[in-house]
KEMI-931971 format. One record per residue: residue in three letters; x, y, z of N, C-alpha, C in turn; residue number from 1. Coordinates in steps of 0.05 Angstrom, whole numbers. Layout:
N
REC;res;n.u;n.v;n.w;ca.u;ca.v;ca.w;c.u;c.v;c.w;n
REC;ALA;X;Y;Z;X;Y;Z;X;Y;Z;NUM
...
// end
This chain:
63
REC;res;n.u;n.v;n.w;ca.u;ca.v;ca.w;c.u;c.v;c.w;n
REC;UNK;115;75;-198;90;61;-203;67;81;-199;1
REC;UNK;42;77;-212;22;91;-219;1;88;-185;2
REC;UNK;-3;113;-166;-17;111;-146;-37;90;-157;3
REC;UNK;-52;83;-168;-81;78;-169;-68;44;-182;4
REC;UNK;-46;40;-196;-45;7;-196;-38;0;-176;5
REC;UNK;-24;17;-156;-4;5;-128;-32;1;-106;6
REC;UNK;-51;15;-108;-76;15;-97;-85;-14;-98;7
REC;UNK;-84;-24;-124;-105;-45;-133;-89;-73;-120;8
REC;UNK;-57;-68;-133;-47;-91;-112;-54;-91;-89;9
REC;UNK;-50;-78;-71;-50;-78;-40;-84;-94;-39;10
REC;UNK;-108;-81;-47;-144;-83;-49;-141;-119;-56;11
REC;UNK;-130;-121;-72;-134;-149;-84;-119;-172;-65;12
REC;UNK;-100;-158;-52;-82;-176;-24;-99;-171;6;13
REC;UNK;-126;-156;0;-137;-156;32;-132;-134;50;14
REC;UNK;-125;-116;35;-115;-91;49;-129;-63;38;15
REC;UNK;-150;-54;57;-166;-35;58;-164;-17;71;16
REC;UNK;-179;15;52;-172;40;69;-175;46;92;17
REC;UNK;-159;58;115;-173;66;138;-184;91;142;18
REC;UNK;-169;110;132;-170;134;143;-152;152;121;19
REC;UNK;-159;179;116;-141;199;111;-125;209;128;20
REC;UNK;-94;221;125;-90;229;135;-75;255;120;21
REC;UNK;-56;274;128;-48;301;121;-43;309;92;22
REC;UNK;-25;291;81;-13;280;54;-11;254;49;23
REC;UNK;-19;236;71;-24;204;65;-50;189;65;24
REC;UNK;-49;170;59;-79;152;67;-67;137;84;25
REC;UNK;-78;118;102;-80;105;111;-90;75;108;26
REC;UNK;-75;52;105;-96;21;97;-87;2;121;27
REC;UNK;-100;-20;119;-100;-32;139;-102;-61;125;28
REC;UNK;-80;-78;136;-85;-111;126;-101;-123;135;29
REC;UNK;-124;-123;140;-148;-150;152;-137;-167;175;30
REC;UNK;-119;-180;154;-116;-207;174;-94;-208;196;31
REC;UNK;-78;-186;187;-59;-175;213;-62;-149;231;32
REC;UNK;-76;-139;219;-81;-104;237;-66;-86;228;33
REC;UNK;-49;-97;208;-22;-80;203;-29;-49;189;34
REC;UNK;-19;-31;190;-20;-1;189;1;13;171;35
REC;UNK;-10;20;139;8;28;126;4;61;118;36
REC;UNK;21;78;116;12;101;99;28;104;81;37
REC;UNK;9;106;57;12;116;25;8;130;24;38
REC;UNK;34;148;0;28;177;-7;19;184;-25;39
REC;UNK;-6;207;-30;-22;211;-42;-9;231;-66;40
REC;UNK;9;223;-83;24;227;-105;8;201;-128;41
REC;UNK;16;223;-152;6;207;-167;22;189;-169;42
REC;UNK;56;185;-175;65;172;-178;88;161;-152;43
REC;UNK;85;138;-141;98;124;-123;127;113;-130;44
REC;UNK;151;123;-117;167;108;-124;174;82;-119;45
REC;UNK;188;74;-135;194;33;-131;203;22;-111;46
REC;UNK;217;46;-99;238;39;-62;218;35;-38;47
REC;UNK;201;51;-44;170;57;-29;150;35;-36;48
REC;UNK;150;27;-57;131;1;-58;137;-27;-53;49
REC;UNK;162;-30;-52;165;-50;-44;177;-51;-14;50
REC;UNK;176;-33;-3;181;-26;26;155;-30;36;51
REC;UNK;128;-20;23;104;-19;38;101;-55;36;52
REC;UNK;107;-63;9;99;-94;6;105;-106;24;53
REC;UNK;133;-111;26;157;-122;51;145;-114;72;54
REC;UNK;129;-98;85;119;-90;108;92;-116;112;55
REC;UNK;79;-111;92;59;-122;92;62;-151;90;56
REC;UNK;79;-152;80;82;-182;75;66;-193;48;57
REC;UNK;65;-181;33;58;-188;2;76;-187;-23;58
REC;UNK;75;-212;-27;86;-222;-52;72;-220;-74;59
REC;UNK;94;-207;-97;86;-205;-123;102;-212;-141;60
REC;UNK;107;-216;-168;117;-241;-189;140;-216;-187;61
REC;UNK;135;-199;-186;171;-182;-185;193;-174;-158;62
REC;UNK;170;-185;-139;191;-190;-114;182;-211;-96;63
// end
């Protein structure tokens, strides 16, 4: 998946940047505190996004 649509899911579920960090960003869920890092590749693999989702606890029509 494309860094910048995997971005827009997460933004549109409440989950905003925190921080940079080495090779990752950093976001944060609002309403839990929860603490994810995304890698700053253009392209994200599918094992990785739905691992960050499952973390987060966000549902999407494909999982």
């Amino acid at each position: 998946m494309k860094r910048n649509a995997f971005i827009k899911i997460l933004e549109t579920n409440g989950v905003v940047f925190f921080r940079h960090g080495s090779e990752h960003d950093i976001y944060i869920k609002n309403e839990t505190g929860k603490k994810v890092s995304v890698p700053r590749h253009g392209e994200i693999e599918n094992k990785l996004v739905k691992l960050i989702l499952r973390e987060l606890k966000i549902k999407t029509k494909k999982n």
